[in-house]
C-alpha positions in Angstrom: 21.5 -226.8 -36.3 19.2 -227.4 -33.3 20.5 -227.9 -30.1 18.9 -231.5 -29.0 18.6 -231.0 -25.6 16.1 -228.1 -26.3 13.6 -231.1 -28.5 10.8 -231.5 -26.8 10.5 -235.2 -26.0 7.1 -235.9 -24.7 3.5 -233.5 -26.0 1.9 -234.2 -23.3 4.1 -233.0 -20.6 5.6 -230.1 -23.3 9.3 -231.5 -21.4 12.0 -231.2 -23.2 15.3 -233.3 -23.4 17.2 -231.5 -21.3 14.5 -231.1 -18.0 13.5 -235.0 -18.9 17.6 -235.5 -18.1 17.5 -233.4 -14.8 14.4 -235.0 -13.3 15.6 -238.5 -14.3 19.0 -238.0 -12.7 17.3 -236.4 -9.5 15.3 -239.4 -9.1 15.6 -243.1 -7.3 11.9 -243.8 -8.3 11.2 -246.8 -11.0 10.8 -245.4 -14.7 7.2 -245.8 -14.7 7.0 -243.3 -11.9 9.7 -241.3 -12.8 8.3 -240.9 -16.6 4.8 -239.6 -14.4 7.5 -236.6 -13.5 8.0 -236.0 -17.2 5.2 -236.1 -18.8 2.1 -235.7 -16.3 0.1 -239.1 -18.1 0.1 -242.6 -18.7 0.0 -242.6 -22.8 2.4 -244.8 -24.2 3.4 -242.1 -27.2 6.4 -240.9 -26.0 8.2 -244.8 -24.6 10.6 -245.5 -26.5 12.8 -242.1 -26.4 11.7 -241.9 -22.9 13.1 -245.2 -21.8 16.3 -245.2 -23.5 17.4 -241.8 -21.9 16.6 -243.4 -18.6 17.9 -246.5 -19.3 21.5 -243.9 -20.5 21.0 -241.7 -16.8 20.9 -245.1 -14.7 23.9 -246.5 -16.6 25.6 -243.5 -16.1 24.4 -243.3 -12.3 25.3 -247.3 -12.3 28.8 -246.4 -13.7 31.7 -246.3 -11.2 33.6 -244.2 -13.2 30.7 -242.5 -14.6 32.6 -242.7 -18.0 30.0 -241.9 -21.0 27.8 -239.6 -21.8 24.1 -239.3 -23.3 23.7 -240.1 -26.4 21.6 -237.3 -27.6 21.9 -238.5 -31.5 19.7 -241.4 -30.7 17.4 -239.8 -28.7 16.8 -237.6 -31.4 16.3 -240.0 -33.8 13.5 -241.9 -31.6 11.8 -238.7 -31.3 11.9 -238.3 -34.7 10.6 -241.2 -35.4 7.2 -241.0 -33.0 6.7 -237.7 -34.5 6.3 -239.6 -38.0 3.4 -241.5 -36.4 
């Protein structure tokens, strides 16, 4: 089975999951800046796995405890499901 960190998440930026997770946590900036970082563009093709894995990384970064982890299953399955498109 495929590691899903290794899944690349956005075309345009040829990111994968796990360097979209690094330059999410290393960032402060707004996710429609920070999403620039990943992918290099302004398409619209990759939002939805994009956002919810920086919606997880500011939870996380949110948490006090920083109890959690990344759900990688789900981001998986949205990218899944825009390469159906």
């Amino acid at each position: 089975m495929e590691d899903k960190t290794l899944k690349i998440i956005c075309q345009c930026g040829a990111k994968n999951v796990a360097q979209a997770v690094e330059i999410f946590k290393e960032t402060d900036l707004p996710y429609k800046k920070a999403k620039k970082l990943v992918t290099g563009c302004n398409k619209t093709c990759c939002r939805r796995p994009l956002r919810a894995l920086y919606n997880m990384i500011e939870f996380l970064k949110d948490s006090d405890e920083h109890k959690g982890n990344i759900d990688f299953e789900e981001i998986d399955f949205l990218i899944d499901q825009m390469n159906e498109r």
